[in-house]
C-alpha positions as CSV (number, residue, x, y, z in Angstrom):
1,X,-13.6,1.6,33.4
2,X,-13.5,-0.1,29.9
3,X,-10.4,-1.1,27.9
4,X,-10.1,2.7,26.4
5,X,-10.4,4.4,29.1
6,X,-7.6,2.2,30.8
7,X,-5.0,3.1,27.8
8,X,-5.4,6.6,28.4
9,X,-5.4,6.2,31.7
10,X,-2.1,4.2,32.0
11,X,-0.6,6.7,28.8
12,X,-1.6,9.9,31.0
13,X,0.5,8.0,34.0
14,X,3.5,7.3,32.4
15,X,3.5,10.8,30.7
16,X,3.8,9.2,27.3
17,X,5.7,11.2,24.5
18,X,4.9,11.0,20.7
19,X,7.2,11.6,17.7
20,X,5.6,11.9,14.1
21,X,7.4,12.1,10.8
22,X,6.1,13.0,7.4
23,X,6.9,12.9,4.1
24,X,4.9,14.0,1.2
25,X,2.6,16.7,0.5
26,X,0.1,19.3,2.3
27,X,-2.7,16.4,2.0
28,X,0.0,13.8,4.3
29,X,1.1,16.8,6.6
30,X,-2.8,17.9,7.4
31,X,-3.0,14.0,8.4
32,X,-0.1,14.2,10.3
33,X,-2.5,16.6,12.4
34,X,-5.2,14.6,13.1
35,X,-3.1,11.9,13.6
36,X,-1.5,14.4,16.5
37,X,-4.9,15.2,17.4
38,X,-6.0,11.7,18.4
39,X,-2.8,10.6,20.0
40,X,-3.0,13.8,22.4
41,X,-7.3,12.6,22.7
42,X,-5.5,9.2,24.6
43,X,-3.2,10.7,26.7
44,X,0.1,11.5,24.9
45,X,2.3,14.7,24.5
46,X,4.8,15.9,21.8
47,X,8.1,14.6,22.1
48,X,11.0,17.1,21.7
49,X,13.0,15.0,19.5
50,X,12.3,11.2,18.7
51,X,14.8,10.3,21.0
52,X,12.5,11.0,23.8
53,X,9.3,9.6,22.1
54,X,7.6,6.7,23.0
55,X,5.5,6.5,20.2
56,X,7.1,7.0,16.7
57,X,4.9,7.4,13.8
58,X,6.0,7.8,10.4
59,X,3.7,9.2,8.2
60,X,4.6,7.9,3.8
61,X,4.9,8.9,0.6
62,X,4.8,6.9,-2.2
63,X,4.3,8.8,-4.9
64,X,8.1,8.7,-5.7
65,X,10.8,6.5,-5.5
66,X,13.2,8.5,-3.1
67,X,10.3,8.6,-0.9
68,X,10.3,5.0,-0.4
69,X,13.9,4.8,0.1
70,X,14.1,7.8,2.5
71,X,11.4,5.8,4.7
72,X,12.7,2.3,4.8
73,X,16.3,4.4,5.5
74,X,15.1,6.2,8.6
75,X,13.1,3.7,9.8
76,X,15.6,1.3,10.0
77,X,17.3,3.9,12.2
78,X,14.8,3.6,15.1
79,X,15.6,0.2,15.8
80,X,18.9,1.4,17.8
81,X,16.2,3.8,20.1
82,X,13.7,0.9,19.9
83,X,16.4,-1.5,21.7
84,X,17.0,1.1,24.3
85,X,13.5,1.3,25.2
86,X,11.5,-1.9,24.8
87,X,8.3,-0.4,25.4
88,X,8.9,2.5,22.5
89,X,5.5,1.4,20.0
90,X,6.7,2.2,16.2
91,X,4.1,2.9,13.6
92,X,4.3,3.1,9.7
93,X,1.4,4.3,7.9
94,X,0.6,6.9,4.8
95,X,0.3,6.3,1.4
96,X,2.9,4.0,1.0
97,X,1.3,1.8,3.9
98,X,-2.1,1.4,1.5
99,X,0.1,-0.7,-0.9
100,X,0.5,-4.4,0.4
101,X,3.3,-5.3,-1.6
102,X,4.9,-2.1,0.5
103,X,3.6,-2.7,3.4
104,X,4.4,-6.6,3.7
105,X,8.1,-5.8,2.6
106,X,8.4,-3.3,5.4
107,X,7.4,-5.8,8.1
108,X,9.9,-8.4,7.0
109,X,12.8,-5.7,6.9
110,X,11.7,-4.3,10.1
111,X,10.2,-6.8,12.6
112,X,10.6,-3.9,15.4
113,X,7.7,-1.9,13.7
114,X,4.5,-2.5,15.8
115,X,1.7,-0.7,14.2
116,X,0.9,-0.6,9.8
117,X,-1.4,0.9,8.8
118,X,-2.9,2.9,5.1
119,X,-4.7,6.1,4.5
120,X,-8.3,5.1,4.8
121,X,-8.2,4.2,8.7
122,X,-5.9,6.9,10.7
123,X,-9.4,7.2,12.6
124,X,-9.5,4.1,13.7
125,X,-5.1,4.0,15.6
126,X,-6.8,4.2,19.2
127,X,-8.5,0.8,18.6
128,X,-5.0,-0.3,16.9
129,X,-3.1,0.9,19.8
130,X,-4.9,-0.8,22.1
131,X,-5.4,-4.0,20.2
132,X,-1.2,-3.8,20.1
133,X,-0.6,-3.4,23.6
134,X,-3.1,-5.9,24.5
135,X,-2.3,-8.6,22.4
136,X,1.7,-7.6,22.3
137,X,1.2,-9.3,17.9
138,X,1.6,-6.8,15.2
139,X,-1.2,-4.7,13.9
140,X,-1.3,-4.2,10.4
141,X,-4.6,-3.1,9.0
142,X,-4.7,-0.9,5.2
143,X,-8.5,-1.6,4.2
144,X,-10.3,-0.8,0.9
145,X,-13.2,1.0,2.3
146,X,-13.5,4.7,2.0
147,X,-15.6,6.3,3.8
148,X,-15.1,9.9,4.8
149,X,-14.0,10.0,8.5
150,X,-13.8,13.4,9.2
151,X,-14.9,13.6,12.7
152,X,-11.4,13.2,14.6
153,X,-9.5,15.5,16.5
154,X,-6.7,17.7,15.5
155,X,-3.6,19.0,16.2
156,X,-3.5,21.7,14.0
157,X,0.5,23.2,13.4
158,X,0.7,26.5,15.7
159,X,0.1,29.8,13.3
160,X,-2.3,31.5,11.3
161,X,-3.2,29.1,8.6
162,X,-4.9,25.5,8.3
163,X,-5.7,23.0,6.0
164,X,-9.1,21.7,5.0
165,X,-9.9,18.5,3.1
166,X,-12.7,19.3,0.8
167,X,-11.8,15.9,-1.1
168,X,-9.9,12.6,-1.1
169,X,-9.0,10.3,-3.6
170,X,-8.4,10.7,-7.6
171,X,-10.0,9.4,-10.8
172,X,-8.3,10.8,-13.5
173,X,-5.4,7.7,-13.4
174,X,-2.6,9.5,-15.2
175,X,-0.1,6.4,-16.7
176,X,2.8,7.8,-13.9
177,X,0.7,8.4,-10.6
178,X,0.0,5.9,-7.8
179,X,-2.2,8.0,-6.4
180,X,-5.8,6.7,-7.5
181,X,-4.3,3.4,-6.0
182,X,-3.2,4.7,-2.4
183,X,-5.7,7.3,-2.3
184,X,-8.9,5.4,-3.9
185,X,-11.7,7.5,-6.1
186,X,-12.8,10.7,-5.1
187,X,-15.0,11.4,-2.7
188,X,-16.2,14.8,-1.8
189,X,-17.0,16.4,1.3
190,X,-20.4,17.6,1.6
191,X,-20.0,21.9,1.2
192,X,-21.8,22.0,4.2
193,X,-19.3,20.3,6.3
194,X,-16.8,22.6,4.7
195,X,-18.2,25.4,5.7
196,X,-18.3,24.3,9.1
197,X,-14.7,23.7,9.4
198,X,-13.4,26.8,8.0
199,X,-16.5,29.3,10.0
200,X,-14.6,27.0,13.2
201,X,-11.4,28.1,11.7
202,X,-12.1,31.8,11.8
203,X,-13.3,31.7,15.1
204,X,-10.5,30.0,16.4
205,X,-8.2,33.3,14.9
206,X,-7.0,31.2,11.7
207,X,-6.9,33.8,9.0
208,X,-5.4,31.9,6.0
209,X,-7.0,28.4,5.3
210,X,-5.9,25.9,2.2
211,X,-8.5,23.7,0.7
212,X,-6.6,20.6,-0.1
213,X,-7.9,18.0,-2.8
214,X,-5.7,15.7,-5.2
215,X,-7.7,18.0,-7.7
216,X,-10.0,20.7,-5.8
217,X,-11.0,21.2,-9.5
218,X,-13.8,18.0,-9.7
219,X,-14.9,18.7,-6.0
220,X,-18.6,17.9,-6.1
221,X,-19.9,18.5,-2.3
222,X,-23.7,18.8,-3.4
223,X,-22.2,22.5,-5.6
224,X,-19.0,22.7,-7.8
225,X,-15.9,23.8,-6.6
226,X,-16.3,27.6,-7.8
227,X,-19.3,27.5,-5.7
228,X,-18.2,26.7,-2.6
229,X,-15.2,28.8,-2.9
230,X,-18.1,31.5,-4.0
231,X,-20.2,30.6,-0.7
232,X,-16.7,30.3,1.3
233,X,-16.2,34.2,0.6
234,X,-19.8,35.4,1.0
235,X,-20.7,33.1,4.4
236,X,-17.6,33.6,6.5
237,X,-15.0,36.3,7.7
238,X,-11.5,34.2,6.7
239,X,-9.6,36.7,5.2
240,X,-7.7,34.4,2.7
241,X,-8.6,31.3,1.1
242,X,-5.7,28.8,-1.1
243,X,-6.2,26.1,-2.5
244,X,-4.2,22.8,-4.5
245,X,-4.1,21.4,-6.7
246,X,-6.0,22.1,-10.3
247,X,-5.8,20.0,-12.9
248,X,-5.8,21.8,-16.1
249,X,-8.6,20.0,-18.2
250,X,-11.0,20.5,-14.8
251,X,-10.0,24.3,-14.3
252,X,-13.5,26.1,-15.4
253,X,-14.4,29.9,-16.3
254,X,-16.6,29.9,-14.1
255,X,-13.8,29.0,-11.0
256,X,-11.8,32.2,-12.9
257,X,-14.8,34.5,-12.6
258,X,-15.2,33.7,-9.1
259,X,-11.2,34.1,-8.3
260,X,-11.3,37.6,-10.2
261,X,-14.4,38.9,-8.0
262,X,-13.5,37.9,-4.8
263,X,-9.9,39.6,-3.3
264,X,-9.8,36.7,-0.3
265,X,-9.0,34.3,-3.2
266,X,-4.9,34.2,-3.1
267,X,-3.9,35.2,-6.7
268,X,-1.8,32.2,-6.9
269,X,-2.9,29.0,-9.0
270,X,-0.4,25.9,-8.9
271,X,-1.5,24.0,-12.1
272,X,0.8,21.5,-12.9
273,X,1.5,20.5,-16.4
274,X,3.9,17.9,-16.3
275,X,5.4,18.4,-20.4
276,X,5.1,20.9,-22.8
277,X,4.9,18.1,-25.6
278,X,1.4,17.0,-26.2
279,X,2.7,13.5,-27.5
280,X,4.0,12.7,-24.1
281,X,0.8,14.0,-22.4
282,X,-1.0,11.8,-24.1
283,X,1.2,9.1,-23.0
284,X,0.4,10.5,-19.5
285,X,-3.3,10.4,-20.0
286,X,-3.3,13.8,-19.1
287,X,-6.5,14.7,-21.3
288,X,-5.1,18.3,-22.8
289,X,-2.7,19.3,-25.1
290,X,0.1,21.9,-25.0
291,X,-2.0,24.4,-27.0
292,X,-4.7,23.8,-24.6
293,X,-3.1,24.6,-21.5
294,X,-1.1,27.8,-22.9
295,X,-4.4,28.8,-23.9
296,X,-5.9,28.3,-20.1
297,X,-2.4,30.0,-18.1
298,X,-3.1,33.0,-20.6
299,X,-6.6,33.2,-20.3
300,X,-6.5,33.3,-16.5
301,X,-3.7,35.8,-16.7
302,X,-5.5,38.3,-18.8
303,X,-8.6,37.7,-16.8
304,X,-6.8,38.1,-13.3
305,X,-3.8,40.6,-14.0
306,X,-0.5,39.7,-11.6
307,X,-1.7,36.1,-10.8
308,X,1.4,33.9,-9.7
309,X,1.4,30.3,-11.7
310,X,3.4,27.7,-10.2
311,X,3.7,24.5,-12.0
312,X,4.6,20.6,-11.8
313,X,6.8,19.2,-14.5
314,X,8.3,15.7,-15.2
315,X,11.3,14.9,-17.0
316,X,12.2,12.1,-18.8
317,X,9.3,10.0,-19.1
318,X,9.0,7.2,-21.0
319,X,10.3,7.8,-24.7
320,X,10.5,11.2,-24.5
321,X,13.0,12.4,-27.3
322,X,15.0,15.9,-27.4
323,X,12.2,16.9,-29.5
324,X,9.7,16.4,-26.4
325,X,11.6,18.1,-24.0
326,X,12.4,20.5,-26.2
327,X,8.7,21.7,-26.0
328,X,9.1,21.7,-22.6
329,X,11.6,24.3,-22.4
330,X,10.0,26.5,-25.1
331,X,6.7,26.2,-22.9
332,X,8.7,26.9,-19.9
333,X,10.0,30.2,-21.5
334,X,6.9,31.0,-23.3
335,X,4.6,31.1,-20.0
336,X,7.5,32.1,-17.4
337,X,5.9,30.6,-14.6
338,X,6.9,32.1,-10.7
339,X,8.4,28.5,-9.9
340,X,8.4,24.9,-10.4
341,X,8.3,21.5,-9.0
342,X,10.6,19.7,-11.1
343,X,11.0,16.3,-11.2
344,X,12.9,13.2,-12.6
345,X,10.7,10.5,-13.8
346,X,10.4,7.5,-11.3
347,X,8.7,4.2,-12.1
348,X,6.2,3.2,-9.9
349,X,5.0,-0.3,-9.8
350,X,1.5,-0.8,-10.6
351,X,1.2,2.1,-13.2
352,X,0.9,1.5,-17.1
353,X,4.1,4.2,-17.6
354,X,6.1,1.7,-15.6
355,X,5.3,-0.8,-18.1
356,X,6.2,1.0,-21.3
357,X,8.9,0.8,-23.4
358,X,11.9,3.3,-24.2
359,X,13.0,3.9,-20.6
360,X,15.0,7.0,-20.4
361,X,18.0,6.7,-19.8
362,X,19.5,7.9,-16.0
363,X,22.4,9.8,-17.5
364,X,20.1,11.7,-20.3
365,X,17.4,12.4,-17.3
366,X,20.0,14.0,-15.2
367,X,21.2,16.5,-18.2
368,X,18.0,17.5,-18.5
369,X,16.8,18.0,-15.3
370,X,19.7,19.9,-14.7
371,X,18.7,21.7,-17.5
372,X,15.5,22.6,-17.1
373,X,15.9,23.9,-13.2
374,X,18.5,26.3,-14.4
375,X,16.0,27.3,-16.9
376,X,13.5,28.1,-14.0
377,X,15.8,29.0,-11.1
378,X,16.7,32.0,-13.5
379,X,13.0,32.7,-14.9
380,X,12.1,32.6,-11.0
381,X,14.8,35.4,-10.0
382,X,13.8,37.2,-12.9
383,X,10.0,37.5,-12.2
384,X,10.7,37.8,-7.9
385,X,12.7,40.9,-9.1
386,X,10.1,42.8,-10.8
387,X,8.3,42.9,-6.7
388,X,11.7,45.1,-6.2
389,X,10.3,48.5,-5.3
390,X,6.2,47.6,-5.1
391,X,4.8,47.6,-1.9
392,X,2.5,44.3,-1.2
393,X,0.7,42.9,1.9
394,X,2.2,39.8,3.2
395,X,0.4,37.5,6.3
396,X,3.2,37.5,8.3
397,X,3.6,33.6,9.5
398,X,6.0,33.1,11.9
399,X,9.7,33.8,13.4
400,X,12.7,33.9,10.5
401,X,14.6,30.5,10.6
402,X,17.7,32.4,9.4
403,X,17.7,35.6,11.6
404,X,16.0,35.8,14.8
405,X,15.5,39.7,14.1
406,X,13.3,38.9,11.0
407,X,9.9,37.6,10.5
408,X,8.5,36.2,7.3
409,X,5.5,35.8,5.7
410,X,3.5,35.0,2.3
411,X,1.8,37.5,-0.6
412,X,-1.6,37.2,-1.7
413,X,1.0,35.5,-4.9
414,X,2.5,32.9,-2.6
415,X,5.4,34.5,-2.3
416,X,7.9,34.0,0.7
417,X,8.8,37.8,2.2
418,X,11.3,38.4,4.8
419,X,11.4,41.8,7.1
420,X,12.5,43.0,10.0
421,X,10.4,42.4,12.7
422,X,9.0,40.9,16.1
423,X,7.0,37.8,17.0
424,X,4.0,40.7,17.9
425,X,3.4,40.5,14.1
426,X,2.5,37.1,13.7
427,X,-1.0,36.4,12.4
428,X,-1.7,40.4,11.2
429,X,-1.8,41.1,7.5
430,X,0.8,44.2,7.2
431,X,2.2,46.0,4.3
432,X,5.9,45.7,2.9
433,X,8.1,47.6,0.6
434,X,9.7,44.9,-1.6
435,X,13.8,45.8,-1.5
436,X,15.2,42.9,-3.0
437,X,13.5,39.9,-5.1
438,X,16.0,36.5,-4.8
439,X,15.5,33.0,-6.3
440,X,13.9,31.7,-3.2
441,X,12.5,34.9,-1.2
442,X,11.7,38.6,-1.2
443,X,13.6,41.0,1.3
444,X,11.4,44.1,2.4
445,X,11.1,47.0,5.1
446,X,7.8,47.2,6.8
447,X,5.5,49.9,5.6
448,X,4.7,52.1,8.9
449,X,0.7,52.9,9.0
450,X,0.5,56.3,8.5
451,X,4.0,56.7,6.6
């Protein structure tokens, strides 16, 4: 028996419990998965709670500054459960794990973390855990190479949708973003492993899957992303496909042609913009202009009628004036997206935005956050309202958190609809009469086959 096959062993004995906690986006919770996947490959079982883990892993963010802040917080609460069981292993890993300034901070805060490690070597936490428990030092590992490592188990979140990679990494190096830091340079899946994942997928009874990328938009997997998506429709049965996240200046007309002819493409496009002044996006190295990207949201909306746009904006970057974020609004109310990521600015170390001058003030960022989600909370409501009366399918995904009674599900628009109904509905694509359309959610009655 080698050294492997003795951890799982001696974890399978002692019924060993695992705890995982992320932050971040649909990228860091589809890692969280395989991360699950591997742990349950060596022996160990979800923990109910992270009271009665043995293994806590926390999974960063980095791209903002609360992020950071939440993590080193709620780690530093594990140290009471650590002390009550000496044999708990603690791990820290994720984005915020690849920076070494981070990472090296962390260890000196929190000598009762075990296990570091970054984004380019989840694969490799067997050979971590074991070097850990066999050497009882610190493991702390965040290396540069990035090769694709694909090939590891999952523990894919019960339901009817799943995530696939199709990319990693970023080039485009906008002045705010960390990300091409973490995250390295892109690096495309080959389309043929795609395929094989998501032809898997539908076997397995998955009917939704989301093709996740830091932008899907420059995949290059041997053929261009509106291929694949094109080959994706024509080669296998999933009935819906998402995807996130386009960046504007990649988004071709040939990717719009191939969402208008194919109805398994959701008709739902997040394309963040981040301002509506073009002086600040070129500050933000953004590579189009506000007339550019009206131009795209209205070209796709004319070419694919009722298509939801959701959007990412920033406030109060770096020498933004009231002129600046003035354009913002007006963009905001010219284009009436269905919702909005809004965010304050946060200075990340290591970008060029952190470095520049005329630093918003925190007072004058607040006011106009404040402003601007009011702005969009009511443009939101306004644009869920006009579903009031309009029957639309909806995959229904799971159980109601708020009544028991209810389930809930998405729109082909990637909107949230809640019905009466039983847990017998989960996973079946069903058709709902839209009652009520609220800032958040839509309220509905099941449609009855044969009514």
């Amino acid at each position: 028996m080698n050294e492997m096959e003795k951890l799982k062993a001696e974890v399978k004995k002692k019924g060993l419990k695992y705890h995982i906690i992320t932050y971040g986006c649909q990228m860091n919770a589809h890692e969280s998965e395989k991360i699950a996947g591997i742990l349950e490959n060596i022996g160990y079982t979800p923990a109910n709670s992270k009271e009665d883990a043995d293994f806590i892993l926390f999974n960063t963010c980095c791209v903002r500054e609360n992020a950071e802040q939440k993590t080193f917080g709620n780690v530093g609460r594990i140290k009471k459960l650590k002390q009550l069981n000496q044999d708990m292993l603690v791990a820290v890993c994720g984005c915020m794990m690849q920076q070494e300034k981070a990472a090296k901070k962390l260890m000196e805060t929190f000598p009762f973390v075990d296990i570091i490690f970054g984004t380019h070597n989840l694969h490799e936490l067997p050979g971590m855990i074991l070097s850990y428990k066999s050497g009882g030092e610190r493991f702390y590992s965040a290396p540069e190479t990035q090769e694709l490592h694909d090939d590891v188990p999952q523990k894919r979140a019960e339901g009817p949708l799943a995530s696939v990679n199709i990319m990693y990494g970023c080039n485009n190096f906008c002045s705010y973003c960390i990300v091409p830091y973490v995250r390295g340079r892109e690096r495309s899946r080959s389309a043929e492993d795609v395929m094989r994942e998501v032809s898997g997928l539908t076997a397995q009874g998955y009917r939704e899957v989301m093709l996740l990328g830091q932008n899907v938009n420059s995949y290059d997997g041997g053929i261009n992303f509106a291929r694949l998506l094109k080959r994706i429709c024509g080669e296998t049965d999933i009935p819906r496909i998402r995807f996130m996240t386009s960046h504007p200046k990649d988004l071709s007309d040939e990717l719009i042609e191939v969402i208008a002819a194919y109805p398994q493409i959701c008709r739902h496009i997040h394309l963040p913009v981040q301002s509506g002044s073009s002086r600040v996006l070129r500050k933000m190295n953004r590579k189009y202009t506000r007339e550019a990207y009206i131009a795209l949201a209205e070209k796709i909306r004319e070419r694919i009628p009722g298509i939801a746009i959701t959007t990412d904006i920033i406030v109060g970057f770096p020498g933004e004036t009231d002129v600046d974020f003035g354009d913002t609004l007006s963009l905001v109310k010219r284009l009436r997206f269905d919702s909005a990521f809004t965010f304050v600015y946060s200075p990340r170390s290591g970008t060029q935005a952190a470095e520049m001058p005329d630093q918003v003030d925190e007072a004058l960022r607040t006011e106009r956050i404040m402003e601007l989600v009011a702005l969009q909370n009511k443009i939101t409501e306004e644009r869920n309202r006009e579903y009031e009366g309009k029957t639309t399918q909806v995959l229904v995904e799971g159980i109601s958190t708020r009544n028991p009674g209810h389930v809930c599900g998405r729109t082909s628009t990637s909107k949230m609809v809640n019905f009466e109904g039983g847990a017998d509905l989960i996973g079946h694509f069903v058709d709902v009469k839209i009652t009520r359309g609220k800032k958040t959610t839509l309220f509905g009655t099941l449609v009855e086959e044969g009514m």
